[in-house]
C-alpha positions as CSV (number, residue, x, y, z in Angstrom):
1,X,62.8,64.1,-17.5
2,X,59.4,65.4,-17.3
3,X,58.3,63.2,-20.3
4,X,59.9,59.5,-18.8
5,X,58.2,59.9,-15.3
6,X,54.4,59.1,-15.1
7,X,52.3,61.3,-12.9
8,X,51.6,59.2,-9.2
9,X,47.5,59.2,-9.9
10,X,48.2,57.5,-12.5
11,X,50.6,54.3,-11.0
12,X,47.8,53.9,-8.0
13,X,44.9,53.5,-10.3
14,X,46.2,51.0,-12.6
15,X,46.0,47.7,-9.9
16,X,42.2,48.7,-9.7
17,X,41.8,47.0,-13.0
18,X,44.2,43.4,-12.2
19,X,43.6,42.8,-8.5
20,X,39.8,41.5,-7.2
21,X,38.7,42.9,-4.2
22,X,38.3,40.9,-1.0
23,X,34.8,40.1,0.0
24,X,34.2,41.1,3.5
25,X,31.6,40.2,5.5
26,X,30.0,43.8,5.3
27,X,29.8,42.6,2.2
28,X,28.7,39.2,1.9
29,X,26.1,39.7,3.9
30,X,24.6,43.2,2.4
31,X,21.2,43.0,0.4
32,X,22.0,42.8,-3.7
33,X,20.6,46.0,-5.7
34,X,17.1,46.3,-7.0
35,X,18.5,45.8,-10.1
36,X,19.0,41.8,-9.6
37,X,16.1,41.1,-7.0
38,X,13.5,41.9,-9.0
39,X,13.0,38.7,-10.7
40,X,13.1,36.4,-7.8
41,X,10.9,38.4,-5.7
42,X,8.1,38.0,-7.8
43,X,9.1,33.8,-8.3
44,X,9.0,34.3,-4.2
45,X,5.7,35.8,-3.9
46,X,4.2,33.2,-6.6
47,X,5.2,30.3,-4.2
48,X,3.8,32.2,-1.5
49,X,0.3,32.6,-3.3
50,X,0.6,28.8,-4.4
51,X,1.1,27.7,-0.7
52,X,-1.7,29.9,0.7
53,X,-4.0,28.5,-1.6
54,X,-3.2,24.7,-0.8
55,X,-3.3,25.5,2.6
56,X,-6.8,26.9,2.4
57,X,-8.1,23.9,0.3
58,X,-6.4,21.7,3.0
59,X,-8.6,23.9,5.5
60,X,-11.7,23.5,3.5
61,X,-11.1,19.8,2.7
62,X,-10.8,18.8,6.3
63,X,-13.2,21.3,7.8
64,X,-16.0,22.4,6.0
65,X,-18.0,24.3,8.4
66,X,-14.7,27.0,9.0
67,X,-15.2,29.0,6.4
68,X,-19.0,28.8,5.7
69,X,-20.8,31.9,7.0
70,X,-23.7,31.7,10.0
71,X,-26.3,32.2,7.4
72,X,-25.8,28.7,5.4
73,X,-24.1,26.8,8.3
74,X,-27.8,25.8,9.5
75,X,-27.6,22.3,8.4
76,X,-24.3,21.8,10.9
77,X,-25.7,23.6,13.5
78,X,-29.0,21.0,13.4
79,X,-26.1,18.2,14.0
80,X,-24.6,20.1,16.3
81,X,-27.3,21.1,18.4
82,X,-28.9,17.9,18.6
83,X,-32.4,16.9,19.1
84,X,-35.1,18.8,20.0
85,X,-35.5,18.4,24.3
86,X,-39.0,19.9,24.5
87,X,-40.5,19.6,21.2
88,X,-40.6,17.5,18.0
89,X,-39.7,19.7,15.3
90,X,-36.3,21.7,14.4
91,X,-37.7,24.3,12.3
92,X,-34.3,25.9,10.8
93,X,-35.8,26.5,7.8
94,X,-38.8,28.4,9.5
95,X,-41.4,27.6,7.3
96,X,-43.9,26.1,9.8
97,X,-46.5,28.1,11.8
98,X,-47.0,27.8,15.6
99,X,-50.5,26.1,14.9
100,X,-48.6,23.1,12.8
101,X,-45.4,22.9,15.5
102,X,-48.1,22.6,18.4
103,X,-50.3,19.8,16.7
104,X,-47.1,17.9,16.0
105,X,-46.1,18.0,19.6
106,X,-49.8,16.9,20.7
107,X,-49.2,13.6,18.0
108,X,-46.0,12.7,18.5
109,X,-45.7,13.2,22.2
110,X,-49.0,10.7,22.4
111,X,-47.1,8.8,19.8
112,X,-44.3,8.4,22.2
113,X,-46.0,7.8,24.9
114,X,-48.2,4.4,23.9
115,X,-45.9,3.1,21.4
116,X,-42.4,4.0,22.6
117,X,-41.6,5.5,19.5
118,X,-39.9,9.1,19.0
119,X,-39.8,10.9,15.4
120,X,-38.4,13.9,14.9
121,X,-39.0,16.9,12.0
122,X,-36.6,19.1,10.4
123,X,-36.6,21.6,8.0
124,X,-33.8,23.1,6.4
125,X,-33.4,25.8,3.4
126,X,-30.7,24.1,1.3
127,X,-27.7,21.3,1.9
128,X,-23.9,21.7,1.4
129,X,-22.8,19.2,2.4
130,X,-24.7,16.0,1.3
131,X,-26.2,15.0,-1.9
132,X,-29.6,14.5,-0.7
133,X,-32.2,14.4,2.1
134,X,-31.7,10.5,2.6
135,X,-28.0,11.0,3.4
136,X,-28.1,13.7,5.2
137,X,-30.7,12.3,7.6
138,X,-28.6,9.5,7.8
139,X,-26.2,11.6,9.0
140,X,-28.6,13.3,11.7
141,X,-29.7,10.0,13.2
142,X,-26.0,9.0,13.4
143,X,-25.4,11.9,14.8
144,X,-28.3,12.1,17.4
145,X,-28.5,9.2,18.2
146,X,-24.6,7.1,18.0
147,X,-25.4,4.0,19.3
148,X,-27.9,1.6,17.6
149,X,-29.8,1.1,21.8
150,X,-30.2,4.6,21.7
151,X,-31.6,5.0,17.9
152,X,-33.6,1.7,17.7
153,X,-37.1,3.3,18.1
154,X,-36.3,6.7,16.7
155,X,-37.3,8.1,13.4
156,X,-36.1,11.3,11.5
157,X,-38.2,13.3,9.0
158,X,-36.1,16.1,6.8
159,X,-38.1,18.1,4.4
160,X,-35.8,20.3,2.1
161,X,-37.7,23.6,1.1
162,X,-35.0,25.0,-2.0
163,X,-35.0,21.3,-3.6
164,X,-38.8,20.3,-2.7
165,X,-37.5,17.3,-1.6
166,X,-37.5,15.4,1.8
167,X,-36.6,11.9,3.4
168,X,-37.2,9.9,6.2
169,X,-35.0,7.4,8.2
170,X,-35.3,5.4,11.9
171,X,-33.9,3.3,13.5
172,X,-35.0,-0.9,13.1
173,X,-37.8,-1.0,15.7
174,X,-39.4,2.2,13.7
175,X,-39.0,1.3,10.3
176,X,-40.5,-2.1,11.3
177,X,-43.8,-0.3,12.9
178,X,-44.1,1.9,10.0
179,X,-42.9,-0.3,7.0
180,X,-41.1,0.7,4.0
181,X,-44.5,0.9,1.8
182,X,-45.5,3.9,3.7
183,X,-42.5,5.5,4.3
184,X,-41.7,5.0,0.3
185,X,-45.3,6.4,-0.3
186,X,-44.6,9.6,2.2
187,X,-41.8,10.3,0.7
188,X,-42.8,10.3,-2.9
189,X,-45.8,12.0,-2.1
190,X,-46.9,13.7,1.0
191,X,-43.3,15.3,1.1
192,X,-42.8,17.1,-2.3
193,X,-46.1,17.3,-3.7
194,X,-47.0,19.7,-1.1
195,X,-43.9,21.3,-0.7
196,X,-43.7,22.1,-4.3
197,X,-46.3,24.3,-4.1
198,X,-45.2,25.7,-0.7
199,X,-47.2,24.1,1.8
200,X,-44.6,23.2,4.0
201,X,-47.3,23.0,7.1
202,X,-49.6,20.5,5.4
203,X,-46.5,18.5,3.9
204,X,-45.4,18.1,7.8
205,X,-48.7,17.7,9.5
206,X,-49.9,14.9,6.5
207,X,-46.6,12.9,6.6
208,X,-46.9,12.8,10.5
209,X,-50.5,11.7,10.9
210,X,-49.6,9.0,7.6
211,X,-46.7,8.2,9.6
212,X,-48.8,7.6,12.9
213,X,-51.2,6.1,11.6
214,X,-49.3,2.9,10.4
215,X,-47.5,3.0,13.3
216,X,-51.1,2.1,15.5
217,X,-51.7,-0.5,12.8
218,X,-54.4,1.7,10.8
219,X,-55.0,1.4,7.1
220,X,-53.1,3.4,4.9
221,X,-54.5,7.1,4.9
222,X,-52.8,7.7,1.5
223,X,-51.4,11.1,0.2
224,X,-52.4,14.1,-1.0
225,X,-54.5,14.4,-3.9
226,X,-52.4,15.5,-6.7
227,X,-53.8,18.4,-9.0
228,X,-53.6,16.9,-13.2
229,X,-53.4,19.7,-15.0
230,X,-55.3,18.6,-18.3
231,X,-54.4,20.7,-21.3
232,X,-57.1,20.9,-23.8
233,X,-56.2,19.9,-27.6
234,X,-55.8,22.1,-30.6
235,X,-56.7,19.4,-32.8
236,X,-60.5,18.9,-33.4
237,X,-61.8,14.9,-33.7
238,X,-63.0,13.6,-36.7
239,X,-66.7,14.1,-36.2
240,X,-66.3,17.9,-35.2
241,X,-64.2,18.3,-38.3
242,X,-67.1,16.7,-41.0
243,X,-69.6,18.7,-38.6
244,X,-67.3,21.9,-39.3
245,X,-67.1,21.4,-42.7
246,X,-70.9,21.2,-43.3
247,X,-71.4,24.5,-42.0
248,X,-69.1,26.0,-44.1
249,X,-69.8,24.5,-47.0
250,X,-73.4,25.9,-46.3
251,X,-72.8,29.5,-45.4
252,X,-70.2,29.3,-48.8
253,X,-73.3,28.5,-50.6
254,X,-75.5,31.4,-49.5
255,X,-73.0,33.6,-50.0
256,X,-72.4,32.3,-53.6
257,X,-76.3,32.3,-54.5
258,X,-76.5,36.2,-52.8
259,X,-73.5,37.2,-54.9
260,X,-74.7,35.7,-58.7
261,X,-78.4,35.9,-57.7
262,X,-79.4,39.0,-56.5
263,X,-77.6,41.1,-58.8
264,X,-78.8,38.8,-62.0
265,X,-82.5,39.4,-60.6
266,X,-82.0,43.2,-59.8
267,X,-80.7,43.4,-63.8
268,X,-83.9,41.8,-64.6
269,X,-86.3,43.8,-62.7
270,X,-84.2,46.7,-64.3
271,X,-84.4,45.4,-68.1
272,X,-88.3,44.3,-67.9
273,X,-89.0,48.1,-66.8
274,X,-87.6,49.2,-70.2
């Protein structure tokens, strides 16, 4: 009898293994083992990454002065700022001494004041955000100045000092007065001659008295006088060449006639005393 009957443990495990159990909502909603979340945690944190970094592009793309810090945002706060209520010159760049900023407020206030004509200087250390000086002083008369009543008789002179480079730009009334020979002349030459060398005062100070003085109808000043630096040649010319060789060939001789000479004439003088 003891053999036929199966112990009762026995009888109430064996369903475990034929029926499913019945998801609950304990269940359903509890979090899966680390076991199985590994792998989609890290595909999670990859899209993550992927959509931080477009959205930061997006923020760069569409605003550029967010994320650039104070100390190479001086070009957008010039726009920002702008122009210059009781002086001439925006000196972000601060390159120019008090002497130069004070003689360019004596010309270009007496400028203004007889031929209705304003111009304004700005230096800057380096651009980010435009190509060159020529659009970037585009962009500052636009900016200054929006309408074409208000930026008719205004002129804007940007000097560059990391690319040695500078432009100038105005309105219609002051490219008229000044005329695109000199300001193609200034820009070519008073600008970054000077400044390559680093005389940022005198590259200001020339370009506004050039500037000024075709705006009163003078003759062309000109620029500065450029420096040629003249490299002497290591080839001689023909003549010093012939010349050359002449002396050599003289000095060989006397050195030949000492060498066979001498000695033959000392054996002489040696034999004839025997």
């Amino acid at each position: 009898m003891e053999a036929i009957v199966s112990p009762p443990t026995l009888l109430l495990q064996q369903p475990r293994f034929k029926v499913k159990p019945i998801k609950t909502a304990a269940s359903c909603c509890s979090l899966p083992s680390s076991s199985h979340n590994t792998q989609p945690n890290k595909w999670v944190s990859k899209i993550q990454q992927g959509l931080a970094s477009v959205a930061l592009s997006l923020a760069v793309s569409f605003h550029p002065t967010a994320l650039i810090p104070p100390a190479i945002a001086s070009e957008f706060d010039v726009l920002n700022d702008g122009p210059p209520k009781e002086s001439y010159v925006v000196d972000d760049a601060n390159v120019l001494s008090r002497v130069t900023k004070s003689d360019l407020k004596a010309l270009l206030s007496d400028l203004e004041a007889r031929k209705n004509i304003k111009i304004n200087f700005i230096t800057v250390r380096k651009l980010t955000s435009k190509a060159d000086a020529f659009e970037y002083a585009d962009q500052v008369l636009e900016r200054w100045y929006p309408t074409l009543e208000e930026g008719a008789n205004k002129g804007i002179v940007v000097l560059v000092t990391s690319q040695k480079e500078g432009a100038i730009t105005g309105g219609p009334k002051f490219i008229q007065s000044v005329s695109e020979t000199v300001l193609d002349a200034t820009v070519s030459e008073n600008l970054p001659v000077l400044a390559t060398d680093e005389r940022y005062n005198e590259a200001v100070l020339s370009s506004a008295k050039r500037v000024a003085a075709a705006i009163d109808g003078l003759p062309d000043i000109g620029g500065p006088a450029t420096k040629e630096n003249k490299r002497e040649s290591n080839y001689k010319s023909k003549g010093e060449t012939n010349e050359k060789r002449g002396q050599f060939s003289l000095v060989v001789g006397g050195l030949l006639v000492i060498a066979f000479v001498v000695p033959m004439a000392q054996y002489y003088a040696y034999v004839s005393r025997k």
